[in-house]
Structures are given as structure tokens and as C-alpha cells.
N, C-alpha and C positions, 0 to 999 in steps of 0.2 A: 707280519701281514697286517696292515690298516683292515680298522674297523667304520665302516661306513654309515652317518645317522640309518641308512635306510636297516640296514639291519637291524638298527640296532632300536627302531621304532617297531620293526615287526617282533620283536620281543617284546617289547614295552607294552603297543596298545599305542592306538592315536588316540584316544582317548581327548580331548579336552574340555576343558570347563568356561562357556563364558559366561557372560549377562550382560544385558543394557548398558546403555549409558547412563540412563535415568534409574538404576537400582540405585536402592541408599545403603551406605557403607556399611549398616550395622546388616540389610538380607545378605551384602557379599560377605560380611566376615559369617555370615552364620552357615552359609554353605560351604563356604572355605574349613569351618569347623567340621560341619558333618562327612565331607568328604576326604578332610584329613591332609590337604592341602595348600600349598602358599602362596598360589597366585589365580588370578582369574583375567581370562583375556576378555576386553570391553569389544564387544562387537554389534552391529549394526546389519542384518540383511547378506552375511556372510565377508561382512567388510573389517579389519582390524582395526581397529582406532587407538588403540592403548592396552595399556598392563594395568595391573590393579595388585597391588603384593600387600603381605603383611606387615614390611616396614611402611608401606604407605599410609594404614589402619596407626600403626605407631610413632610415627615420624608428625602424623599430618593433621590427625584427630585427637589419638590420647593423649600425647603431650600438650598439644595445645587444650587440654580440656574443652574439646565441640562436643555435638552431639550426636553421634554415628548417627541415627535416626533422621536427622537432618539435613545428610549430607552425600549427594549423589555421586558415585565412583568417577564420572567425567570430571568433575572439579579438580579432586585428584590423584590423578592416575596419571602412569609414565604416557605421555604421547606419541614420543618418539621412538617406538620399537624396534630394537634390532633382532634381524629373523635369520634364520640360516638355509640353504637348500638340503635337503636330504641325500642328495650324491654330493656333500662332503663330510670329511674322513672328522671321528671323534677327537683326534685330536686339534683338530682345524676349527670344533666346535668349542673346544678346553682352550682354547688360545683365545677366542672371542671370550669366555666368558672371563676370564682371569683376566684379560685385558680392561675390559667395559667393568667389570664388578658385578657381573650379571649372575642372578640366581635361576632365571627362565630364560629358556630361549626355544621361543617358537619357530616351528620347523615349515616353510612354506615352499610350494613346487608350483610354478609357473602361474603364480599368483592364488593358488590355495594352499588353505591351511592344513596341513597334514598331521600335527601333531605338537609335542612341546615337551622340550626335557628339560632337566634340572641338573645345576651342577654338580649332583652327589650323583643321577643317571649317569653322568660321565664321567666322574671321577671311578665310579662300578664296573666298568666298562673295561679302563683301562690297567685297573688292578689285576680285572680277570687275565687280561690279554697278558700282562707281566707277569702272573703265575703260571700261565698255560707255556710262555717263555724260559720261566726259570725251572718247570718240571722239565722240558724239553733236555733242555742243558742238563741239568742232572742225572735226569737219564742215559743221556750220550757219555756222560762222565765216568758213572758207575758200568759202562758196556751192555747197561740193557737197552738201548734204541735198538731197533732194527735196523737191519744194514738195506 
């Protein structure tokens, strides 16, 4: 049996995190800290403009020795977001993500944003789903399923 994002957001929590475009890199990493999470989606008046991730803060700022403080998420953040609908199946979302190399993937329904999972949310998903699979069989095996 597929598991579908929408379920598997009403477990989750739509929950998301954005901010401006004009925050500076060092307010997003510090909510990203307090909140315990690795991405922030840039938005505008309920518009998505970009991604904002922790390899961004690493890739973009620390190594290049800038000055978070100085430097607003629009600068650099992913622009090009890829987003998924919610009546597709997690595995359909684990196939985007492995494919693109994505850590987030925002969940969007007819042009809003509904929510945003992660590829360990999906990779949890589908663990469960293969042990719920592999107790099944075992049971049938040892003669206690139900007939």
C-alpha cells in the first residue's frame, strides 16, 4: 500500500519556517538553530522565492570567510525550487529527492504551500512501511495472520 505526502503531512504538521528576503544570513542561521532545523523557505506575501539551507550558510558564507551579518538570504539562496504536490506517493517524493540531491522538499497544492519534508521524513516513512510489510509476512509465515 503507497503512502501518500498528504498523510504523511497530517502526521508531520505543515508546519513551516520562512523569512524575508532581506533577513541576514547570520537572523536565519539563528532561527534555524533555535528551531533545530536545516532550511528556511524565503518568501514574500505568501509567495516562494527560494530555499535557504545550511549548506548555503557553509558553502557560501563560512568558507568563503563573509560576514553572516552582512549578508541577506536573497543573495544566496536556491532560486529554483523544486516542489511536489501532496497527492503524490512518498515514494515519488524519495525519487525527486535522490534524484535532484535534495534535502527539502516543499509540498505545494494548487499554488499553496502546504507544508515541507525532509529526506530523513521520507526515508521514516518508508522504513515504517517495510516493517509493517516484513511483520505481515512473518506472521503469515509462522500461521498467526488471520485467515
Amino acid at each position: 500500500m503507497e503512502t501518500y505526502l498528504t498523510e504523511l503531512l497530517s502526521h508531520k504538521g505543515g508546519d513551516v519556517f520562512g523569512v524575508a528576503p532581506e533577513t541576514s544570513v547570520e537572523e536565519a542561521a539563528q532561527i534555524m538553530g533555535e528551531r533545530k532545523i536545516g532550511a528556511l523557505l524565503v518568501m514574500r506575501d505568501d509567495e516562494l522565492l527560494g530555499i535557504f539551507t545550511e549548506r548555503d550558510i557553509l558553502i557560501k558564507v563560512v568558507a568563503k570567510k563573509l560576514n553572516a551579518a552582512d549578508i541577506e538570504v536573497h543573495s544566496i539562496m536556491t532560486k529554483e525550487v523544486i516542489v511536489i504536490d501532496p497527492r503524490r506517493t512518498v515514494r515519488e517524493a524519495m525519487q525527486i529527492v535522490t534524484e535532484k540531491k535534495l534535502r527539502h522538499l516543499p509540498i505545494v497544492k494548487e499554488g499553496q504551500l502546504v507544508g515541507m519534508l525532509s529526506g530523513g521524513d521520507l526515508t521514516r516513512s518508508i522504513v515504517n512501511e517495510a516493517e509493517g510489510v516484513i511483520e505481515t509476512l512473518y506472521e503469515y509465515i509462522q500461521g498467526s495472520y488471520p485467515a
